[in-house]
C-alpha positions in Angstrom: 67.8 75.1 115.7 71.5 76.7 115.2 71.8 79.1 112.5 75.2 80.2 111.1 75.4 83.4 113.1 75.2 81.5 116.8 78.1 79.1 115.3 79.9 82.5 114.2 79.4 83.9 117.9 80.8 80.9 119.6 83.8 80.5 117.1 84.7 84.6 117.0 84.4 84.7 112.8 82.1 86.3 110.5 79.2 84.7 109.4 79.9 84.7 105.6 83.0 82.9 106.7 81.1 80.2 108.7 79.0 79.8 105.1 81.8 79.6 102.9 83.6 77.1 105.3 81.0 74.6 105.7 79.6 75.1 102.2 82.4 74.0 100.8 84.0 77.2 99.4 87.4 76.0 97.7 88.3 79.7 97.0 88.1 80.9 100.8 91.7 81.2 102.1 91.6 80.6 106.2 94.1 78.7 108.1 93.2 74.9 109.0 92.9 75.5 112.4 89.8 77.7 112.1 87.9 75.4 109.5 88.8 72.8 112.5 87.3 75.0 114.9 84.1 76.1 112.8 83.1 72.3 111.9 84.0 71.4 115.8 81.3 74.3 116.7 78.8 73.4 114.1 78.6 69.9 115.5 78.1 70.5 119.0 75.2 72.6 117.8 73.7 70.0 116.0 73.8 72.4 112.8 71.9 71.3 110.0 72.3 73.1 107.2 69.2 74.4 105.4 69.6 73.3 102.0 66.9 76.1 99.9 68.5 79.2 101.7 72.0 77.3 101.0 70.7 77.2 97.2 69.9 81.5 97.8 73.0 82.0 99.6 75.2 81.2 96.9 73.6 83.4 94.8 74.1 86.2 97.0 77.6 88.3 97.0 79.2 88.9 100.3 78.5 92.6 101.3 79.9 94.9 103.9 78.7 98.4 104.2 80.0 102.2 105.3 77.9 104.6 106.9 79.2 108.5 106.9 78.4 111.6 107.5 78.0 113.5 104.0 78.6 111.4 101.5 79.1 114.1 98.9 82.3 115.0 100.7 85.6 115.0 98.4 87.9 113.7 101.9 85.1 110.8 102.3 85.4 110.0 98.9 89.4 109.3 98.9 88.5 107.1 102.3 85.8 104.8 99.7 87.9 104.8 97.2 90.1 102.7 99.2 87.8 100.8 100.9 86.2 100.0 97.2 89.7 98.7 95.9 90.3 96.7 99.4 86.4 95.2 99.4 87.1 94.1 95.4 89.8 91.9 95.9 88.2 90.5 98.5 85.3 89.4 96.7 82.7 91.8 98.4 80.1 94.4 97.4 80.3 97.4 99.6 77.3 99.5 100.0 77.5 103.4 101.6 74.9 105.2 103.5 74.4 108.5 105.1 74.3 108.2 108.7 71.6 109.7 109.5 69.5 107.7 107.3 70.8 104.5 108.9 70.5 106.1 112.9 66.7 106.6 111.4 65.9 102.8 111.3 64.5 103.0 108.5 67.0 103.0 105.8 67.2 99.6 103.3 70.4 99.1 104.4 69.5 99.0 108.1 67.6 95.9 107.4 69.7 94.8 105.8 72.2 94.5 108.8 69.0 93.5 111.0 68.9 90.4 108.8 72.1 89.1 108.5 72.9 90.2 104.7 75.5 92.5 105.7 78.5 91.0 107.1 80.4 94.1 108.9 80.1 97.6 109.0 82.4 100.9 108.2 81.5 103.9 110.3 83.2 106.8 110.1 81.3 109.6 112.5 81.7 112.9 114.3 80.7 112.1 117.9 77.3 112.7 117.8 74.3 110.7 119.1 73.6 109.4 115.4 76.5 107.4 115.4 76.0 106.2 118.9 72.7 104.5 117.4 74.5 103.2 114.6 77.0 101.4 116.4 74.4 99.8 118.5 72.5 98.5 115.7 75.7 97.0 113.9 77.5 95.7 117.4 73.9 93.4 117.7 73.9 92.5 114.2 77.2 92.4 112.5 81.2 93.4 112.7 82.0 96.9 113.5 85.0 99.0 112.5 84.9 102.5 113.8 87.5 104.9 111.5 89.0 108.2 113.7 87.3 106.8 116.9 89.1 106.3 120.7 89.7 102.4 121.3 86.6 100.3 122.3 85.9 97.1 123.2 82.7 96.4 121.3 84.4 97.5 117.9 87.6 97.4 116.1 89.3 101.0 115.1 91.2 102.2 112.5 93.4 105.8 113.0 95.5 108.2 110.7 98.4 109.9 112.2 96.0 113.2 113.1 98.3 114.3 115.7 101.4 114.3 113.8 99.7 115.5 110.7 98.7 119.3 112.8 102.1 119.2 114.0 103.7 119.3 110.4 101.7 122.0 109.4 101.9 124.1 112.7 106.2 123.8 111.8 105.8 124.7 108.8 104.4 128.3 109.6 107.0 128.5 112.5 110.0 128.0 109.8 108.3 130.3 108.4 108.6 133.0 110.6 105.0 133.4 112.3 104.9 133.3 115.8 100.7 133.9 116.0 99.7 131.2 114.6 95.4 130.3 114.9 93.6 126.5 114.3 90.4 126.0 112.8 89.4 122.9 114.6 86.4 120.4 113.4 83.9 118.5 115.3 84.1 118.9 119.0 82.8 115.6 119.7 85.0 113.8 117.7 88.3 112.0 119.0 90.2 112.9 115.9 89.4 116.4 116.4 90.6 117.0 119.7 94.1 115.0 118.0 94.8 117.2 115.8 94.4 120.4 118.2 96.8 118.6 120.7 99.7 118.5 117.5 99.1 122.0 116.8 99.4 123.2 120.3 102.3 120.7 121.0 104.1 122.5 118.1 103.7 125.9 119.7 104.9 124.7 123.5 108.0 123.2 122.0 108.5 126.8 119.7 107.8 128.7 123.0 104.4 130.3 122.2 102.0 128.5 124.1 98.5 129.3 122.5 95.9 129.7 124.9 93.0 130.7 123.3 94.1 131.0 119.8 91.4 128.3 118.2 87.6 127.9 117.1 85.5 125.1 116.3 84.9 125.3 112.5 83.3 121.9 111.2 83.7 120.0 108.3 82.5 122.4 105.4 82.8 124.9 103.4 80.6 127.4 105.3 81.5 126.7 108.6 85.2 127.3 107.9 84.1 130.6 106.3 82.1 131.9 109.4 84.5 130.4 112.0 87.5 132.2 110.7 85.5 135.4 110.4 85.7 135.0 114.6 88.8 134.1 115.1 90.4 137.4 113.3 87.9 139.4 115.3 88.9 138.2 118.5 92.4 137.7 117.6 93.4 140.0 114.8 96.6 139.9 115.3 97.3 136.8 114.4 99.5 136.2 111.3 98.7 132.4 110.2 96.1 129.7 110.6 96.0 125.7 111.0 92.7 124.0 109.9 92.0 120.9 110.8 90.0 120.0 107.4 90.3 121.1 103.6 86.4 121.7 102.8 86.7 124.0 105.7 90.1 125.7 104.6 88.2 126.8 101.4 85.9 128.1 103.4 88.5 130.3 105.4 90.2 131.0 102.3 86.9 133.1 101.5 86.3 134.6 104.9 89.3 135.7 104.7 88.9 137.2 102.0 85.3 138.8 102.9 87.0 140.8 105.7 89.8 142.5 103.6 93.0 139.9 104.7 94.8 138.7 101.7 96.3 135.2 101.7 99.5 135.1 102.0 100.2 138.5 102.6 98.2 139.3 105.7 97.7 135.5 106.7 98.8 132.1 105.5 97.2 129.1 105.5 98.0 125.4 105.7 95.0 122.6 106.3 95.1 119.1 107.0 94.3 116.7 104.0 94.7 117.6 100.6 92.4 117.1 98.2 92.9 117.3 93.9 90.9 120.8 93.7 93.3 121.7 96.9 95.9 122.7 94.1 93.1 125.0 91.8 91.8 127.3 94.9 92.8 131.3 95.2 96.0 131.1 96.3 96.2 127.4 96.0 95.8 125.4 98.9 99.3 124.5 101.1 98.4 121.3 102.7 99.5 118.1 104.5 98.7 115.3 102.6 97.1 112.2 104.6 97.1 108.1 104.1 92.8 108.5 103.3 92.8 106.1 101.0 95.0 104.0 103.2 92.7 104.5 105.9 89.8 102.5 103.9 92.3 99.7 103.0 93.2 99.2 106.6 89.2 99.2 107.6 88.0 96.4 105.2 90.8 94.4 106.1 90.2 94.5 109.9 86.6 94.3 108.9 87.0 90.8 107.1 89.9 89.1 108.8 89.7 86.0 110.5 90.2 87.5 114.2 86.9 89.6 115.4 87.9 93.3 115.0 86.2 94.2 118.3 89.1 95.7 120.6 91.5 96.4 118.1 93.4 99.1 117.0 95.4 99.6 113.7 97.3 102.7 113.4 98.5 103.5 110.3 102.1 105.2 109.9 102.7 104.2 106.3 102.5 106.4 104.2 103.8 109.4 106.6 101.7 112.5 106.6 103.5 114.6 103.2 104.0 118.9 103.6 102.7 120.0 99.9 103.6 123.6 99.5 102.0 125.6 97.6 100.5 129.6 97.3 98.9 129.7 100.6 101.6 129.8 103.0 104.9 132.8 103.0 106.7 134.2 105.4 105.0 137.4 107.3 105.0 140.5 106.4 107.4 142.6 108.0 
């Protein structure tokens, strides 16, 4: 017997839009063409629809889902936020998981997805094998949009302007004055990671000062920006200014900094990508270059729900621009 999710396959829609279509749904907005092309589908399979989980069904929300890597992560939360907005008007509940707990198989939500109650999913991951097995278990069950990822056939993917973003803040330094300027990179397996280390070393080739070496991997938090700029001064302590590549892990360089005698500006400035509202309330506060995050979530649900599968699609957003915000972190050297 057909079920709505072989008549979603064959038609390239969702299966909550397959339900609302041939249940009737006089809110649901799609253009006449596809309701033509659903109710043509549903008859060559001989759908018939069953009428008590119809009753069930309607009693149900729609619901789409994010998965991410620390969920108690100030940057994450500015990415939900607009993902919460875009899911609201939309008429759908959004759940968010750890990824971890959904890679494990035996999360709630993971069953969820297994049985059809989730209609598409919001990954936003770091390279690693977790969200490998996450994508496998929402590409066989549901719509994928991967956020920060390379383009992929099997999933749609939604970008920020990482590249342009390092490349702001790597000028910056150099109108500045400095000339030595270090990164604090993030995740080594992610895509977005390696973006942002191409803008900062594009901005030193076209200042003249090719960096060859003048990086290290620093993560995503707090501690790992603290002990990652620790090595970076001692194998380059010459260097006058640093790039990082995320704001819990400019915090952390602020203090590591700070543990090995070098006062900020004075000794070294530095600028991170993304700004966050405590950005403004470190010591010195926080120069940054504020990105579209909440944008970023927007984008995703919409790709997520719209009529078209998301699945080889790229949105890149360039609206809002990447935004310099100055503040106590950044000067020029000292002579």
């Amino acid at each position: 017997m057909a079920t709505l999710k072989d008549i979603a396959l064959r038609a390239g829609v969702t299966h909550s839009i397959v339900s609302r279509v041939l249940t009737g749904d006089p809110t649901l907005r799609v253009s006449p063409d596809t309701r033509s092309l659903i109710q043509k589908v549903a008859d060559e399979l001989d759908y018939v629809p069953n009428e008590s989980a119809r009753s069930l069904r309607k009693a149900r929300p729609q619901a789409i889902a994010m998965a991410m890597h620390d969920i108690t992560n100030p940057v994450f939360t500015q990415i939900f936020v607009g993902a919460q907005e875009e899911a609201d008007a939309r008429d759908h509940m959004l759940f968010v998981s750890e990824v971890s707990a959904l890679a494990s198989g035996n999360a709630r939500l993971g069953k969820l997805i297994r049985g059809g109650a989730i209609d598409g999913v919001i990954l936003l991951g770091l390279g690693t094998q977790q969200d490998a097995t996450v994508r496998e278990i929402v590409i066989a069950n549901a719509r994928l949009v991967c956020l920060q990822d390379e383009p992929n056939a099997d999933y749609g993917v939604v970008r920020i302007a990482d590249q342009a973003g390092t490349m702001i803040a790597t000028r910056h330094l150099l109108d500045l004055g400095h000339s030595r300027i270090g990164m604090l990179a993030t995740s080594s397996g992610a895509g977005f990671s390696q973006r942002r280390v191409a803008g900062w070393q594009q901005a030193m080739v076209d200042a003249g000062t090719p960096p060859p070496s003048w990086y290290e991997q620093a993560g995503s938090d707090i501690a790992a920006g603290e002990t990652a700029v620790m090595r970076l001064m001692q194998r380059e302590p010459g260097l006058t200014a640093i790039v990082v590549a995320n704001v819990m892990s400019a915090i952390g360089a602020l203090a590591g900094l700070h543990a090995i005698g070098k006062r900020v500006p004075e000794d070294v400035s530095v600028i991170s990508l993304l700004d966050t509202p405590f950005a403004g309330h470190t010591n010195p506060a926080l120069t940054t270059v504020d990105m579209p995050l909440a944008q970023l979530g927007r984008e995703a649900v919409r790709l997520l729900l719209a009529e078209e599968q998301p699945a080889g699609r790229q949105i890149d957003i360039t609206s809002p621009e990447p935004r310099l915000v100055i503040r106590s972190s950044t000067a020029p050297p000292s002579p």
